[in-house]
MARPA-884674 format. One record per residue (C-alpha): residue number from 0; z, x, y. Coordinates in nm, 2 decimals, m for minus. Example, Ala and Ser with C-alpha at 12.3 -4.5 7.8 and 13.67 -1.06 7.14 Angstrom:
REM residues 2
  resi      c3      c1      c2
     0    0.78    1.23   m0.45
     1    0.71    1.37   m0.11
***
This chain:
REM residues 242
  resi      c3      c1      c2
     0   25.93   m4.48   m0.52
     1   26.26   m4.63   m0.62
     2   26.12   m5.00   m0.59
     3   25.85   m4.88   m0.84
     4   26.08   m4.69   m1.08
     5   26.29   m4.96   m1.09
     6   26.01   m5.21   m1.20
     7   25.91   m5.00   m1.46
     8   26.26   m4.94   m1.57
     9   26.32   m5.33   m1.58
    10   25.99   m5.38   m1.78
    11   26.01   m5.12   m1.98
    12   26.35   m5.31   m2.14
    13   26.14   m5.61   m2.13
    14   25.89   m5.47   m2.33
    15   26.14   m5.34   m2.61
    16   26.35   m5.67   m2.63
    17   26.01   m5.89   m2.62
    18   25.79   m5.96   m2.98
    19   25.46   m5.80   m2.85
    20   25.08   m5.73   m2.95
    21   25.01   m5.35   m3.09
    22   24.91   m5.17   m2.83
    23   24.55   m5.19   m3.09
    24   24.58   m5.54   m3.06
    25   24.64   m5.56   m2.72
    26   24.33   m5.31   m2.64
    27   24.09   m5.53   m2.83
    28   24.20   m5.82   m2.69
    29   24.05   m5.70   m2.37
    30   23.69   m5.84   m2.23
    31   23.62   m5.53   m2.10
    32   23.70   m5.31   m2.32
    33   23.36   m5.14   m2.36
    34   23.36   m5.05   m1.94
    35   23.72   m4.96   m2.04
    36   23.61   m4.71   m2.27
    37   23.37   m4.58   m2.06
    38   23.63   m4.47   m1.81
    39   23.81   m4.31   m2.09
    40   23.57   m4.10   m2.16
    41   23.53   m4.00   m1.73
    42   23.89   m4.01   m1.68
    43   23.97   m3.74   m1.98
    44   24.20   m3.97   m2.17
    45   24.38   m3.78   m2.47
    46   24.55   m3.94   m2.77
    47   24.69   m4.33   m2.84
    48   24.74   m4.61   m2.62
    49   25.12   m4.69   m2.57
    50   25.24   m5.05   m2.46
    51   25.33   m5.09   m2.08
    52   25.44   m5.46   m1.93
    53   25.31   m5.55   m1.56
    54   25.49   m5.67   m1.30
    55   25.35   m5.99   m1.40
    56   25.47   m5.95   m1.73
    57   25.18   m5.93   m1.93
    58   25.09   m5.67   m2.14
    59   24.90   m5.35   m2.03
    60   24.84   m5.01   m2.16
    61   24.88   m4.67   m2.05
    62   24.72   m4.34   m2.19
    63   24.72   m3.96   m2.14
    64   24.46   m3.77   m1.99
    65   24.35   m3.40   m2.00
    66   24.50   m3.35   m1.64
    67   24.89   m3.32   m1.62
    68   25.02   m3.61   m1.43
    69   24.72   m3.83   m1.44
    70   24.75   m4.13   m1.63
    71   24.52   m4.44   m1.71
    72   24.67   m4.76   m1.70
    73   24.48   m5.09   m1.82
    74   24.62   m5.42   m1.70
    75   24.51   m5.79   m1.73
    76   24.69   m6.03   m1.50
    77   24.58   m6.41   m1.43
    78   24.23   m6.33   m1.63
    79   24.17   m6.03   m1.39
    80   24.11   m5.71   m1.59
    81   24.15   m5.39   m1.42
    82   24.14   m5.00   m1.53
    83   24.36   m4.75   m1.27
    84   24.35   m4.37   m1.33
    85   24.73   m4.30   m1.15
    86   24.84   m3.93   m1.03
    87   25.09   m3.81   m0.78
    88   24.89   m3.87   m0.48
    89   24.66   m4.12   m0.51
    90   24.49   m4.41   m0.76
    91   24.14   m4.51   m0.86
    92   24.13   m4.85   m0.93
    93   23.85   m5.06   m1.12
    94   23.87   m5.42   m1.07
    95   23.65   m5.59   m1.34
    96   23.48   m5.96   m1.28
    97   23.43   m6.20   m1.55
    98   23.10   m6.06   m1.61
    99   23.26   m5.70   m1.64
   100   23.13   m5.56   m1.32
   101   23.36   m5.32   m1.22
   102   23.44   m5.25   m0.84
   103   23.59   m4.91   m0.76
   104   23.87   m4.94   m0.52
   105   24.10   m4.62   m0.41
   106   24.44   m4.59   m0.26
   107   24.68   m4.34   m0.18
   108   25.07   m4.37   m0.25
   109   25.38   m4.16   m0.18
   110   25.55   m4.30   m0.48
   111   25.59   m3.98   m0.63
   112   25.59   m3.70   m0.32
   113   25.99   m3.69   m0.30
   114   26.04   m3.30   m0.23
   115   26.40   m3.29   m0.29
   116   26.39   m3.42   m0.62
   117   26.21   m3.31   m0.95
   118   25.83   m3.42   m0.86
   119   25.52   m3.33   m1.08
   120   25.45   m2.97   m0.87
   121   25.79   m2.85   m0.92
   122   25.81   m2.99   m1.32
   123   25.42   m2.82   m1.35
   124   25.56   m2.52   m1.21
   125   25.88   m2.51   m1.47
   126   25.63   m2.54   m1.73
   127   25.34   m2.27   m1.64
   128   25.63   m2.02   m1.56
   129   25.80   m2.06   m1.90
   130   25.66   m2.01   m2.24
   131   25.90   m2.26   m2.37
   132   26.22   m2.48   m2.26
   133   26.38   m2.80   m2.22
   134   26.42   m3.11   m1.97
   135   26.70   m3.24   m1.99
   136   26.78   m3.60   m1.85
   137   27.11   m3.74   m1.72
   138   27.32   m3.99   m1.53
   139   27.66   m4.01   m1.34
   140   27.65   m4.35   m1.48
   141   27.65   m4.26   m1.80
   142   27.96   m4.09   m1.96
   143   27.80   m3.90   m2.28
   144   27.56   m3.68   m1.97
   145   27.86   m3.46   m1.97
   146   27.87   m3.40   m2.34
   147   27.51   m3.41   m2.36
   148   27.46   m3.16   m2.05
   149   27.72   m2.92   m2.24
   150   27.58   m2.93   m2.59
   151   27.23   m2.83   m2.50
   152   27.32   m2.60   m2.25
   153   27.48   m2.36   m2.53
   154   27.21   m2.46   m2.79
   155   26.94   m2.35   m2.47
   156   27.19   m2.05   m2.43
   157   27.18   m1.93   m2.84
   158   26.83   m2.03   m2.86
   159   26.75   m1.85   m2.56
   160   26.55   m2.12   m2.37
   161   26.55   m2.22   m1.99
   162   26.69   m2.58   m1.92
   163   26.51   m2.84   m1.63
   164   26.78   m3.08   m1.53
   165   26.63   m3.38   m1.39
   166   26.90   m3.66   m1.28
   167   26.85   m4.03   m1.29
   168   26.64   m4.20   m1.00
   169   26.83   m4.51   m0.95
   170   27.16   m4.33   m0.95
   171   27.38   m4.21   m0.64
   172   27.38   m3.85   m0.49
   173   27.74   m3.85   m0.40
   174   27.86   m4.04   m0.70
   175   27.71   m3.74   m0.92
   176   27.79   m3.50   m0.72
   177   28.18   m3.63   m0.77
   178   28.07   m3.66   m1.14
   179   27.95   m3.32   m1.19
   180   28.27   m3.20   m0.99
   181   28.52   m3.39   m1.22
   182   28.40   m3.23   m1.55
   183   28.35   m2.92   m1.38
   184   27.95   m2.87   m1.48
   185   27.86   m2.61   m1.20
   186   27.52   m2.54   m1.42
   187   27.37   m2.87   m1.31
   188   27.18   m2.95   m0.96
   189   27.16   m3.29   m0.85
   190   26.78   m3.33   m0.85
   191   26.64   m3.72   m0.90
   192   26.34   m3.77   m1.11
   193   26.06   m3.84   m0.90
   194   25.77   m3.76   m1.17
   195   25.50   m3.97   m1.27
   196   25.43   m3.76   m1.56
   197   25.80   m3.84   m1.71
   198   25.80   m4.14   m1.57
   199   25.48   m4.26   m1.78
   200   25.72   m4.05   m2.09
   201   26.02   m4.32   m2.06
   202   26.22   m4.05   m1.96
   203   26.43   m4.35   m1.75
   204   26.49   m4.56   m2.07
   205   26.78   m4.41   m2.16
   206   27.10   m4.12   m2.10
   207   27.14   m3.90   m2.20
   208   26.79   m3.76   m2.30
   209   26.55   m3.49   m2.31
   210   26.20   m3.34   m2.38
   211   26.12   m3.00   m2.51
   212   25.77   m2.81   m2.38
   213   25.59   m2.51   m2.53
   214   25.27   m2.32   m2.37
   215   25.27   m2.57   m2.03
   216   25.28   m2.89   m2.21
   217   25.58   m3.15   m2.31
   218   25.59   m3.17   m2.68
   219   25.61   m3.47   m2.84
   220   25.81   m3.80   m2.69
   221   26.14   m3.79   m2.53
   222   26.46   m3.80   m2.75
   223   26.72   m4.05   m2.59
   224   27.07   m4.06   m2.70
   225   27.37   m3.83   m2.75
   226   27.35   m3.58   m3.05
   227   27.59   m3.34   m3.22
   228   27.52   m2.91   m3.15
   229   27.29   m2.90   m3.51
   230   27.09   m3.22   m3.45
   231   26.98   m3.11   m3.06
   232   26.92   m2.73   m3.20
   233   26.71   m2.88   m3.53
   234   26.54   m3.12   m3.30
   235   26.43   m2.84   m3.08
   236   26.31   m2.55   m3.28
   237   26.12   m2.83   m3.44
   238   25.95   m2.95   m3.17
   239   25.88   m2.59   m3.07
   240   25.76   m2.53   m3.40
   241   25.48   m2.78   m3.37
***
């Protein structure tokens, strides 16, 4: 898991610093894109396309589906098309030929399974078991968590909301443990990200960060960067608003 978050933390900064195709363009610039759209339609896929770099470096796409934690993602590398539907446990891959004749291939992964972090069943559960709340995001390695974590804590507290908080993947257990111990936070757990659905959200782009979810789903995208008490509460009852 830590090899693949770290690839999609490397490309996703290549993909903001890097002049690229709409992610329109980029879906019409596909040969496929007609077997794509059938799997759309199969898989459940729900709102836009976003942009997502491969490994390779190309561009490929990702999209929402009507099934927490399953994603599509839609690749082309060395002229090879392919169309994956990605969740926790396991992947359905479609490997298209030149002619666009797709070959279903499937594969389990553990990439996402780690049961002492925050992984999909426990950030599902946080979100079926209250109306509304926030996910908050944070690193030892980053100095504004501290502020961060203590400026939404007493906006959650007046606002009377739970708060998630889900600790960067790449980052040490002992060094935030040291971190959280320094400033004194004793509201905080040490619990790594290890979700696909925030993983797919960019929730490891930047600290600190956070989503806000209403009625079992996250609303809207994540909001990176530190913010004063009145931004983070308008930014909130906002999104809750929607």
């Amino acid at each position: 898991m830590k090899k693949f978050a770290l690839a999609i933390l490397l490309l996703s900064q290549m993909a903001a610093a890097i002049p690229l195709l709409t992610p329109k363009e980029t879906y019409n610039s596909f040969t496929c894109k007609k077997k794509i759209t059938e799997l759309e339609k199969n898989w459940g896929a729900v709102g836009e396309w976003k942009g997502h770099v491969t490994v390779e470096g190309t561009m490929g796409l990702l999209k929402r589906t009507n099934k927490f934690a399953h994603w599509i993602v839609v690749e082309e590398s060395n002229g090879i098309e392919t169309a994956t539907l990605m969740n926790p446990g396991n992947a359905q891959k479609v490997v298209f030929d030149k002619k666009c004749k797709g070959t279903l291939n499937l594969y389990a992964h553990n990439q996402f399974s780690n049961q002492k972090g925050v992984n999909d069943t426990k950030l599902l559960k946080e979100l079926m078991n209250n109306q509304k709340g926030i996910i908050g995001l944070w690193s030892p390695g980053m100095q504004h968590s501290a502020s961060a974590i203590s400026r939404i804590e007493k906006v959650a507290k007046d606002l009377k909301l739970p708060v998630l908080w889900v600790m960067d993947p790449f980052a040490s257990d002992k060094v935030a443990k040291d971190f959280l111990k320094s400033r004194k936070i004793a509201s905080v757990e040490v619990r790594k990200n290890s979700s696909l659905e925030l993983f797919y959200r960019d929730s490891t782009m930047h600290y600190p960060a956070f989503f806000v979810y209403k009625n079992g789903e996250i609303k809207g995208n994540v909001f990176p960067g530190l913010m004063g008490e009145s931004q983070y509460r308008d930014t909130i009852t906002t999104q809750l608003g929607k």
